[in-house]
C-alpha positions in Angstrom: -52.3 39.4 176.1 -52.9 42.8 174.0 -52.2 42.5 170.0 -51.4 45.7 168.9 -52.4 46.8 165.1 -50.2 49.0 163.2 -50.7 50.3 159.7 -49.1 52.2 157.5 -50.6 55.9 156.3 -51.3 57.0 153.6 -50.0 59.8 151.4 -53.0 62.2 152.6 -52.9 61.1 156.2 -49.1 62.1 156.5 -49.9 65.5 154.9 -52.4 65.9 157.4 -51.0 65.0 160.4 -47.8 67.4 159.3 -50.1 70.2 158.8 -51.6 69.7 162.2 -48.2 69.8 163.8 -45.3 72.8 164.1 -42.4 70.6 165.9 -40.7 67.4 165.5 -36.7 66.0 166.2 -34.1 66.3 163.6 -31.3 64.5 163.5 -28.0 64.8 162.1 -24.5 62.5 162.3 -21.2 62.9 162.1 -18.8 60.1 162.2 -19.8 57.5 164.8 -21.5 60.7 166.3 -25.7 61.4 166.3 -27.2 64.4 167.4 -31.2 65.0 167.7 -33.0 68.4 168.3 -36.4 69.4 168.3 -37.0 72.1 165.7 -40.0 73.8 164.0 -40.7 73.5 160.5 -43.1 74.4 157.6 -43.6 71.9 155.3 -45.0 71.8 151.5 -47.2 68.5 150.9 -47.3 69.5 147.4 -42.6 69.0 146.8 -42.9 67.2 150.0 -40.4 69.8 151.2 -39.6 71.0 154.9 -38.3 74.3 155.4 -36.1 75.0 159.0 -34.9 78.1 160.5 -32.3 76.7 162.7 -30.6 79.1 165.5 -27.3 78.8 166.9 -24.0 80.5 167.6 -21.0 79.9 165.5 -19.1 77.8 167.9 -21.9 75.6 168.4 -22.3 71.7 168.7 -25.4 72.0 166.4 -23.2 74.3 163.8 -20.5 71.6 163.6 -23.0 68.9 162.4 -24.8 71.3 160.1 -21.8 71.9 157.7 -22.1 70.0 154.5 -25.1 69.4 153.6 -25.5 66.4 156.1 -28.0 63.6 155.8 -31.0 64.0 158.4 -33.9 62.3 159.7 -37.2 64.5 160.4 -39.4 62.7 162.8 -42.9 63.7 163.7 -45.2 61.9 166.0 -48.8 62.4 168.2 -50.5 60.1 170.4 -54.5 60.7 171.1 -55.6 58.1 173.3 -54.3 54.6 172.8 -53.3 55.5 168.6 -50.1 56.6 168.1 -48.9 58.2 164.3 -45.3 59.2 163.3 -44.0 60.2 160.3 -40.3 60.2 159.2 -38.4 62.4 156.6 -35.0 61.2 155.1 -33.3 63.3 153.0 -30.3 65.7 152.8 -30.5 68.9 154.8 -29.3 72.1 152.5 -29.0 75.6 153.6 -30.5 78.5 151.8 -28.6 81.7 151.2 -31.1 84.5 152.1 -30.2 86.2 148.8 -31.8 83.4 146.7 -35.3 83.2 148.5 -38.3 83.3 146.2 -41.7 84.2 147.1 -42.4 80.9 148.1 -39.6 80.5 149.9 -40.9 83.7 152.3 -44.1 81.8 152.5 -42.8 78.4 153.8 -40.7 80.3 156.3 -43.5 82.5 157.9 -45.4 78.8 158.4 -42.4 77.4 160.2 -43.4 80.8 162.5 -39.9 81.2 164.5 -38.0 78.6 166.0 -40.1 77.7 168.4 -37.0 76.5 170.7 -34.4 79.1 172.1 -30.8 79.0 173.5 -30.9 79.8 176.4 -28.9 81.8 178.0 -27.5 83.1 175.2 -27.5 87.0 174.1 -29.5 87.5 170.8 -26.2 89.3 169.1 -24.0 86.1 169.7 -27.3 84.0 167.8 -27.5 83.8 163.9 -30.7 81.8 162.3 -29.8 79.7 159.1 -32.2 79.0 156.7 -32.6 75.1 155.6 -34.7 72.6 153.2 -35.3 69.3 153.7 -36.4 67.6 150.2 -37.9 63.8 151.5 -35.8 61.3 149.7 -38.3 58.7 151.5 -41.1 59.9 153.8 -42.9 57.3 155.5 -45.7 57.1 158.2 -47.4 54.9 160.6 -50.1 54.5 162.4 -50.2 51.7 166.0 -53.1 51.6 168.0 -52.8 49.5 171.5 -55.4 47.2 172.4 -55.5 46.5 175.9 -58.0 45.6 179.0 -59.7 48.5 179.8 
């Protein structure tokens, strides 16, 4: 019987492994309701801010659950070999009016690149791209590696 070990990462390491990575899940709820979407980010290890450009089309399912400033979950994870890391982001998800951006802002943006995952199937008039922060309330990571027979 295989014990696995799993530790919890530290401050640095969950900086790191978010710089190495473009792409996690967000998820949202509404009601008794959850929805999850993978998503590309840029992230700031310095306000421990995440900054989404989020595409959809205003009669959308993912619209609906963005209204409101709603509460999300940010989860990142990688495998490599038999060690698996995650990292989760709580905190509330608030949309940006593209009057207000600041310089840094602009920079954050360009390092979530574009989103990363299109509708398809959609024409690009009937798409409109929202700009969002995520500020981590609590932002947590963990690191399991498997033992097992080789």
């Amino acid at each position: 019987m295989s014990l696995d070990q799993q530790t919890e990462l530290s401050s640095d390491a969950i900086d790191e492994l978010l710089a190495r990575h473009e792409t996690g899940v967000l998820t949202l709820a509404r009601s008794n309701e959850p929805y999850a979407i993978p998503i590309s980010y840029g992230y700031d290890p310095e306000s421990k801010r995440f900054y989404l450009r989020l595409v959809s089309t205003p009669e959308s399912e993912k619209r609906q659950f963005l209204t409101s400033s709603p509460r999300a979950r940010l989860v990142i994870y990688e495998e490599e070999g038999r060690t698996y890391r995650s990292v989760i982001s709580e905190g509330t998800l608030n949309q940006v009016d593209p009057d207000e951006m600041s310089v840094e802002h602009i920079v954050q943006y360009g390092n979530a690149k574009r989103p990363l995952f299109e509708i398809w199937g959609e024409t690009k008039r009937d798409l409109d791209i929202q700009l969002f922060e995520l500020d981590s309330e609590t932002l947590s990571g963990r690191e399991v590696v498997v033992e097992g027979d080789e």
